[in-house]
C-alpha positions, 0 to 999 in steps of 0.5 A: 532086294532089301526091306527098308521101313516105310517111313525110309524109302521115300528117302533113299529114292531121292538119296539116288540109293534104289531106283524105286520104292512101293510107297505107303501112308503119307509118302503117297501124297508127299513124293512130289516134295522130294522131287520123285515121279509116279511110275505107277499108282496101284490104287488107281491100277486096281480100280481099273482091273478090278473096278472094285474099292481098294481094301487098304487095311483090315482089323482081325480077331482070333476065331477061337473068341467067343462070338459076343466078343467078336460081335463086340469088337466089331461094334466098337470098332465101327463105332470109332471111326464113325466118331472120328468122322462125326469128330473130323478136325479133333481126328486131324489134330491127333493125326498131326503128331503122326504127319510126318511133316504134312500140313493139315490140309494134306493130313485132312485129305488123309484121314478121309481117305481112311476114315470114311462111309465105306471104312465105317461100312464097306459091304457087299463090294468092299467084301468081294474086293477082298476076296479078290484081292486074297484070291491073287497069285503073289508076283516078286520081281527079281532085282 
């Protein structure tokens, strides 16, 4: 099994080089563009197992911080993504340089998708979905 950056398996997929690939950020939405099929969409797989939110990224601190650092960085961090949903299009344009080739429509629907209420706070639930999500077995496909 070989590793490939993200940004490089949805072209070696349709290059015919791999038969597959685990698709991630912007790839999820543009697949189709390349003329690839879903086999299997592991967000909509865990909401069906689980019925829980889909932890899709998380920040981390050293433990060894003192706690008024921590709690600041915790603060300022959901500070940002409440101004970057107060400040959506202004988040857009900035993402725009990232996009890949994705129009700003798409963009928009993907900036939500990671900018949103349960990012700003996920609580009870977004914390039992990681927990959960830490708790699985690693599965690795021989190929």
């Amino acid at each position: 099994m070989e590793l490939l950056p993200f940004d490089e398996i949805m072209p070696a997929v349709a290059e015919g080089r791999y038969q597959a690939g685990l698709l991630i950020h912007e790839s999820q939405l543009m697949y189709r563009e390349l003329g690839l099929n879903l086999v299997v969409d592991l967000g909509q797989w865990w909401k069906e197992t689980t019925n829980l939110p889909l932890p899709m990224g998380g920040n981390a601190i050293r433990k060894d911080f003192p706690e008024p650092q921590k709690m600041q960085f915790a603060r300022l961090m959901r500070k940002s993504v409440a101004l970057a949903r107060q400040r959506h299009w202004e988040s857009v344009d900035y993402s725009q340089s990232f996009g890949r080739g994705m129009d700003r429509d798409m963009i928009s629907r993907y900036v939500q998708g990671w900018v949103n209420e349960f990012t700003e706070d996920p609580g009870p639930r977004g914390r039992e979905a990681v927990a959960r999500l830490l708790g699985l077995e690693p599965v690795w496909i021989q190929g």
